[in-house]
C-alpha positions in Angstrom: -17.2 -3.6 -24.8 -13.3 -3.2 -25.1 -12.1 -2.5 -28.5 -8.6 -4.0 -29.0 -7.3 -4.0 -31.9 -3.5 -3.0 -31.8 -1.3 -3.3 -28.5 1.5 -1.3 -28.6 4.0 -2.7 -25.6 7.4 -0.2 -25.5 10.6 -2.0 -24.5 13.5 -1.3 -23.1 15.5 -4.9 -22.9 15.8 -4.3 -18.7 14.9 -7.1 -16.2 11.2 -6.0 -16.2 10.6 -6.4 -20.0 9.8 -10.4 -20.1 7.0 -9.9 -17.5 5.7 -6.6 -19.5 5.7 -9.0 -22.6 4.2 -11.8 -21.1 1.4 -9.8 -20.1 0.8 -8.4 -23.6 0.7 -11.6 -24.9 -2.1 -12.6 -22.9 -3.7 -9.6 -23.1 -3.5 -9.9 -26.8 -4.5 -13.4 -26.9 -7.7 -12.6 -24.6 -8.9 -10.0 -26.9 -8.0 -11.4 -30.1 -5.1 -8.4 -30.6 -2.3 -8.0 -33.0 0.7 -7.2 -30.6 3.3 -4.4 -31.8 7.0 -4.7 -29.5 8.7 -1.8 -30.1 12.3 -0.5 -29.0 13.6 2.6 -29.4 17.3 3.2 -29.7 18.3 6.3 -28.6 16.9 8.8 -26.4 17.8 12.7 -25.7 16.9 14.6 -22.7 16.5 10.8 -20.8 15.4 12.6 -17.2 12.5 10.5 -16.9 13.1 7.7 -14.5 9.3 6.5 -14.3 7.7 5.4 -17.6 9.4 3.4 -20.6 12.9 4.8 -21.1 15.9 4.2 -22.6 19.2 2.9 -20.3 22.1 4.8 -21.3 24.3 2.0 -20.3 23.2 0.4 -24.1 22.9 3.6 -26.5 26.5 1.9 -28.0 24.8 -1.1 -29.1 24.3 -2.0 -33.2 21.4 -2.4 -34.8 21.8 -6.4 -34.9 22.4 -6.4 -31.3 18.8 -4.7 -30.7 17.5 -7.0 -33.4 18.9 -10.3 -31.8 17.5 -8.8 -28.1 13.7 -7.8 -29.6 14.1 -11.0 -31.2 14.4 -12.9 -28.2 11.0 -11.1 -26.6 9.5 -11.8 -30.3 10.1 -15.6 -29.0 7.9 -15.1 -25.7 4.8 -14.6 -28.1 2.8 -17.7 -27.7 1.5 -19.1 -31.6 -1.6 -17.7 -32.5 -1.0 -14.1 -31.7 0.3 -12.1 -34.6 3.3 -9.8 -33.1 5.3 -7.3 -35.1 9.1 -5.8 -34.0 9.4 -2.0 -34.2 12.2 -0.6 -34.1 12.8 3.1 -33.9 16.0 6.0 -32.9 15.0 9.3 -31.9 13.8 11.5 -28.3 11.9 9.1 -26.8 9.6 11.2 -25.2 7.9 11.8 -28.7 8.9 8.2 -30.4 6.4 6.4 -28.0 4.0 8.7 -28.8 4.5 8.6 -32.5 4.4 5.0 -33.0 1.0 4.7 -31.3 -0.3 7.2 -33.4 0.9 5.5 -36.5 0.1 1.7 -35.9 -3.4 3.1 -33.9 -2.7 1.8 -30.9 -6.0 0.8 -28.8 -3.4 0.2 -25.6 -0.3 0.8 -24.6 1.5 -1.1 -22.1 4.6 0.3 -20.3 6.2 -0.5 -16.9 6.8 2.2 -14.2 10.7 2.4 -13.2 11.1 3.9 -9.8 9.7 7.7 -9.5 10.2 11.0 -11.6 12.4 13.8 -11.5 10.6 16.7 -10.8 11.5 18.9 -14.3 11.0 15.9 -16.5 7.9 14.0 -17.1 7.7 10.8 -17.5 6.7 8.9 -20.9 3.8 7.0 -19.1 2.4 10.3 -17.6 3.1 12.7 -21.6 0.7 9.4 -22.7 -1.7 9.5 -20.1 -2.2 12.9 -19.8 -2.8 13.1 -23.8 -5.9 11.2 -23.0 -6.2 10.0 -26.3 -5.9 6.1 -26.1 -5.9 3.6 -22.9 -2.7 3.0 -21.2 -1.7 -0.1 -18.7 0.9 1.1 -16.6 2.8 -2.0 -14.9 5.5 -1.2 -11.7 8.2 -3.7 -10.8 7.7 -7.0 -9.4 9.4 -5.2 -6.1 6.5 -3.0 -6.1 3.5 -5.1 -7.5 2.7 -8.4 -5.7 -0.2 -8.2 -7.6 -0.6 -8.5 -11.4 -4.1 -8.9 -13.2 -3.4 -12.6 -15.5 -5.5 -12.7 -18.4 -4.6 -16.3 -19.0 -6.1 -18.0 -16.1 -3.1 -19.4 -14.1 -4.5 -19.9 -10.3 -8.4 -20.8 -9.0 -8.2 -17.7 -6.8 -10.9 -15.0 -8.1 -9.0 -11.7 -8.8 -9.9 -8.4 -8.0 -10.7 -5.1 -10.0 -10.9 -2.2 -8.2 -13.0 1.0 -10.6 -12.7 4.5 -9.0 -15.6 6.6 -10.2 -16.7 9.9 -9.9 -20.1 9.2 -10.8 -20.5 11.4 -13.7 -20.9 10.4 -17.3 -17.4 11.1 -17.6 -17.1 7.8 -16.0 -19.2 5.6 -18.0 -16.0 4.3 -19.8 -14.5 3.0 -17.6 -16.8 1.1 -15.8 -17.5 -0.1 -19.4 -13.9 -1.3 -19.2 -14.5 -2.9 -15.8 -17.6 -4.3 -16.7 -16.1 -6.0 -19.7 -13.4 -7.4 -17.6 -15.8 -9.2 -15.3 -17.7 -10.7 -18.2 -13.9 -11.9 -20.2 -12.0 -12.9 -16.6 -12.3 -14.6 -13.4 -12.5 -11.4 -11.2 -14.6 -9.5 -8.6 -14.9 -5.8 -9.5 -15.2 -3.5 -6.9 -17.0 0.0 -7.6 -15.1 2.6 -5.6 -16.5 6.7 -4.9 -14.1 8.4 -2.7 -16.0 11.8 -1.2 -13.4 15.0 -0.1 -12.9 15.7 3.1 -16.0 17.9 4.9 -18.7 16.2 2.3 -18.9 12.9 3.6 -22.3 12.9 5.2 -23.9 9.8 5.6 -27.1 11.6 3.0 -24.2 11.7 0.2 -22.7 8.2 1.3 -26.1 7.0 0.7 -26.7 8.2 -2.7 -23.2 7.3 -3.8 -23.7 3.6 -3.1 -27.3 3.8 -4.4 -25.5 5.7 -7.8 -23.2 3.0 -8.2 -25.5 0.0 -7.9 -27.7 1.4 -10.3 -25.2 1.6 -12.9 -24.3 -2.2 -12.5 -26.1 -4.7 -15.0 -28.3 -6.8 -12.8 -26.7 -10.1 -13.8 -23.0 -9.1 -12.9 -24.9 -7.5 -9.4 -23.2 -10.7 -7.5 -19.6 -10.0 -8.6 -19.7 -6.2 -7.4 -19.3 -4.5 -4.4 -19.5 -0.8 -4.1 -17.5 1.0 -1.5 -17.8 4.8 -0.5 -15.1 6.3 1.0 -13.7 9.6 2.7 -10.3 11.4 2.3 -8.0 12.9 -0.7 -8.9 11.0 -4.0 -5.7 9.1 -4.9 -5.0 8.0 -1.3 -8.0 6.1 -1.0 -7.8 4.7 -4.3 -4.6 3.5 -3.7 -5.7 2.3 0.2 -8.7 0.5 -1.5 -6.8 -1.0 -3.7 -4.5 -2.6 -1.0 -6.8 -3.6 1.4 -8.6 -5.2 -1.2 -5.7 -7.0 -2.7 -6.5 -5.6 -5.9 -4.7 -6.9 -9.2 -5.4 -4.1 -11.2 -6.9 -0.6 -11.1 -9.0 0.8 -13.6 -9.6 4.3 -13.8 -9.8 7.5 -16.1 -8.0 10.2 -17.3 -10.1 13.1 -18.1 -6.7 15.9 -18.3 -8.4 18.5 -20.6 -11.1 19.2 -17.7 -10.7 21.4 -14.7 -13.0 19.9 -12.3 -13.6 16.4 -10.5 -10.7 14.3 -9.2 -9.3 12.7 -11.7 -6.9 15.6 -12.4 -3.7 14.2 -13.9 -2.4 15.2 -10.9 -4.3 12.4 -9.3 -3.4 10.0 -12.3 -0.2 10.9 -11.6 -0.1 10.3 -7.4 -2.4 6.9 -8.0 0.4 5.6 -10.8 3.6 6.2 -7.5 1.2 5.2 -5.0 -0.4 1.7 -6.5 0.7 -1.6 -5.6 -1.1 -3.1 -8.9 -1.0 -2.5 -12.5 -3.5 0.7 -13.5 -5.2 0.9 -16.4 -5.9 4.4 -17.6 -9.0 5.0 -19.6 -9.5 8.1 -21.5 -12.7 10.3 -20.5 -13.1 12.2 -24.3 -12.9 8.5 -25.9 -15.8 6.0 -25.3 -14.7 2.8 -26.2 -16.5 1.2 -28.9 
């Protein structure tokens, strides 16, 4: 089951933060979660252009100013689900980090702006790479026709999409997956993509068979397994677009050095999707 206690969602007051809150909210609403918005007011070393950041075009602006703006997101909160404003000054980079750490964030939710430069990391690939909590990366409407709604807002089933690599590394997040099926109104679909030169139809076989064995008999109607051939993030990313998927869900396991989910591939699924993804970290079952 999904443990969330604390969702910590970063903002940085441009056009994408009232979707990035509204999400939260019903995030935080589905699962019972306090919601933490938090805005930090100065940044050094701001070379990141993916991930949460902060615009230089506002650095001058007071503290009542930032009030009055987190304030007016504070307002998007429906009743019921108990919020708290953050506000912090220092190099972002670390402040994100820092604040999750210290309210023990179970999430963090952050919106992707455009890609990196290549001698600066971005904040939502320092967090996911830590590997230490989950992390729902969000792109801009421009890129994202598809958004996972945890309020139910349409009749049209929505889809899940959960790469695995079939070892017990994975067993989170198809936990995560397998939660969301049982709490929303989607279709999951299990996903093994095999390299290039290994995708006999013998190790096709036992993929599918591996993944339908590891799905609980009375969710067996909602799932469909896939197996696929190529480089790992490009057919996660092609799945996920062919499927229409609203959200991917997959893990992070940077502090190993074998599989596919590198963070290189956490990092080339994040610029590739089309959809929110939802990194799961592989040393941290949920609870």
């Amino acid at each position: 089951m999904i443990a969330l206690r604390t969702v910590h969602c970063p903002v940085d007051f441009s056009p994408a933060t009232p979707r990035q809150v509204d999400l939260a909210a019903d995030l935080c609403r589905a699962f019972g979660a306090r919601l933490v918005l938090h805005h930090n007011r100065h940044s050094l070393g701001t070379g990141a252009v993916v991930g949460w950041m902060w615009n230089a075009d506002h650095r001058g602006e007071s503290q009542a100013v930032v009030e009055s703006k987190l304030e007016e997101c504070r307002q998007r909160v429906p009743a019921g689900v108990p919020v708290e404003p953050v506000i912090t000054e220092g190099p972002v980079s670390r402040v994100v980090q820092v604040v999750a750490e210290a309210i023990e964030a179970d999430l963090v939710i952050l919106t992707a702006h455009g890609r990196p430069s290549e001698d600066h990391a971005s904040i939502s690939e320092k967090l996911i790479e830590a590997a230490d909590r989950s992390v729902l990366v969000l792109h801009e409407p421009a890129v994202e026709p598809r958004t996972l709604h945890f309020a139910s807002r349409t009749a049209e089933r929505q889809v899940v999409l959960v790469p695995t690599e079939l070892g017990p590394e994975s067993r989170a997040v198809l936990d995560v997956g397998l939660d969301l099926l049982r709490r929303l109104p989607v279709d999951l679909h299990l996903l093994h993509v095999v390299r290039n030169g290994r995708g006999n139809g013998a190790a096709r076989a036992r993929a599918i068979e591996q993944m339908q064995s590891l799905v609980p008999r009375e969710l067996a109607d909602r799932v469909t397994v896939h197996v696929e051939t190529g480089h790992p993030a490009e057919g996660i990313a092609g799945a996920a677009d062919r499927l229409g998927a609203s959200c991917i869900v997959m893990g992070e396991h940077a502090r190993t050095l074998w599989g596919w989910f590198r963070p290189d591939t956490s990092r080339e699924v994040l610029h590739r999707a089309h959809c929110p993804v939802w990194y799961v970290p592989g040393n941290r079952v949920p609870a």
